[in-house]
C-alpha positions in Angstrom: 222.4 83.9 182.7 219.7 83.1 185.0 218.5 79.1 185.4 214.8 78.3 185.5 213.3 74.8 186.0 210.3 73.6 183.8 207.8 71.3 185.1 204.6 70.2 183.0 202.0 70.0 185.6 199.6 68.4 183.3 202.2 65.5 182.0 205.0 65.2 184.8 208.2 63.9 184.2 210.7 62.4 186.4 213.3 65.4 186.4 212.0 69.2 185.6 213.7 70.5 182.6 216.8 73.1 184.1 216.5 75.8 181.4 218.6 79.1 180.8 216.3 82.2 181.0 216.8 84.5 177.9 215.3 88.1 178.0 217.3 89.9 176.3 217.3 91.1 172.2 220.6 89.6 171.5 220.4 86.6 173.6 216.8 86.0 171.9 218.8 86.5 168.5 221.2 84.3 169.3 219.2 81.3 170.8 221.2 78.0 169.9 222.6 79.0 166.7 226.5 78.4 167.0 226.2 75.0 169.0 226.6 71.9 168.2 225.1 70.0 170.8 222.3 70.1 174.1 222.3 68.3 177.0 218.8 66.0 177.0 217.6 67.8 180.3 218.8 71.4 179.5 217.0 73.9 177.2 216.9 77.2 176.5 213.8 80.0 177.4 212.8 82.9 175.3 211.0 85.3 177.2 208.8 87.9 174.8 207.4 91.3 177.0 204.0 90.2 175.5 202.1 87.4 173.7 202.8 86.9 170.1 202.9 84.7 167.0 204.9 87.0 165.5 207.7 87.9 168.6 207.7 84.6 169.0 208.5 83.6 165.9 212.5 81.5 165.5 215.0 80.7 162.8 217.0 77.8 162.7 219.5 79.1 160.6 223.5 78.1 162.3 221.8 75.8 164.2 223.5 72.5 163.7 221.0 70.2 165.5 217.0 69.3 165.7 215.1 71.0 168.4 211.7 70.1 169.9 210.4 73.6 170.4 207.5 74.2 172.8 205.2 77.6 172.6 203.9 78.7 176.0 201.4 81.5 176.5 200.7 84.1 179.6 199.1 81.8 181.6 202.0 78.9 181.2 199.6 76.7 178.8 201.3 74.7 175.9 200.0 76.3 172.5 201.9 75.0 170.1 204.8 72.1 169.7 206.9 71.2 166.7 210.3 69.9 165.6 212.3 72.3 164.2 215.1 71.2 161.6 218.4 73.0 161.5 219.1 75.4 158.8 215.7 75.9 158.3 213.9 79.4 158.0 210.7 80.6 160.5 208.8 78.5 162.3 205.8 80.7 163.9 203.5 79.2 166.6 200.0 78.5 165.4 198.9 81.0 168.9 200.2 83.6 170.3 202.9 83.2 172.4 205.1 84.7 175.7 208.0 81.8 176.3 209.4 80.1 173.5 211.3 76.9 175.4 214.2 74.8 173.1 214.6 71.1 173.8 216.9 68.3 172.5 214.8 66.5 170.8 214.3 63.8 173.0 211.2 65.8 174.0 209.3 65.7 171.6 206.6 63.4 173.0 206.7 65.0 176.1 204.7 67.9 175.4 201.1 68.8 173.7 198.7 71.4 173.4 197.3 72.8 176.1 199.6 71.1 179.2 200.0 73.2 181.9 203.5 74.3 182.8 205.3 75.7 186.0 208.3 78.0 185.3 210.3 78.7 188.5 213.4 80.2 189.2 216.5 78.0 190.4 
């Protein structure tokens, strides 16, 4: 699985956020479900073929930890951020969206609505 690093251009952050890049249907299905635990500076990247609320819509069911999850569009901007609690059902951004990025929840505060990201490839 390729590595990516995130970088929020509009709020930077000491260390860029080394995510794995997931493009594929069952990788997408899959996401985090099955693990227990996430490194505070690792995350996971769903990448869509388009921008979606729908596609880019997650379920937190077999997902035994919190997640900050982060919405990005086509242009990299931030359009939607929320907590998502395990075992819970959908969560759907409030825009459409391309990249869906899972965080530990230590980053919760680290992102808003319409930051600025950089995705780029290890």
């Amino acid at each position: 699985m390729q590595e990516v690093f995130i970088y929020n251009l509009t709020h930077p952050q000491v260390r860029p956020i080394k995510a794995y890049h997931c493009s594929s249907f069952f990788c997408r299905l899959r996401g985090l479900a099955f693990r227990r635990a996430l490194q505070p500076d690792y995350g996971l990247l769903l990448v869509q073929g388009r921008d979606s609320r729908l596609d880019a819509a997650i379920h937190m069911f077999f997902v035994w930890m919190d997640l900050t999850v982060v919405w990005v569009n086509s242009s990299q901007e931030v359009v939607d951020v929320k907590l998502a609690r395990s075992w819970r059902s959908i969560y759907l951004p409030k825009r459409p969206a391309r990249y869906v990025l899972e965080l530990n929840t230590v980053h919760r505060k680290d992102f808003t609505v319409g930051d600025r990201l950089r995705i780029e490839k290890v």
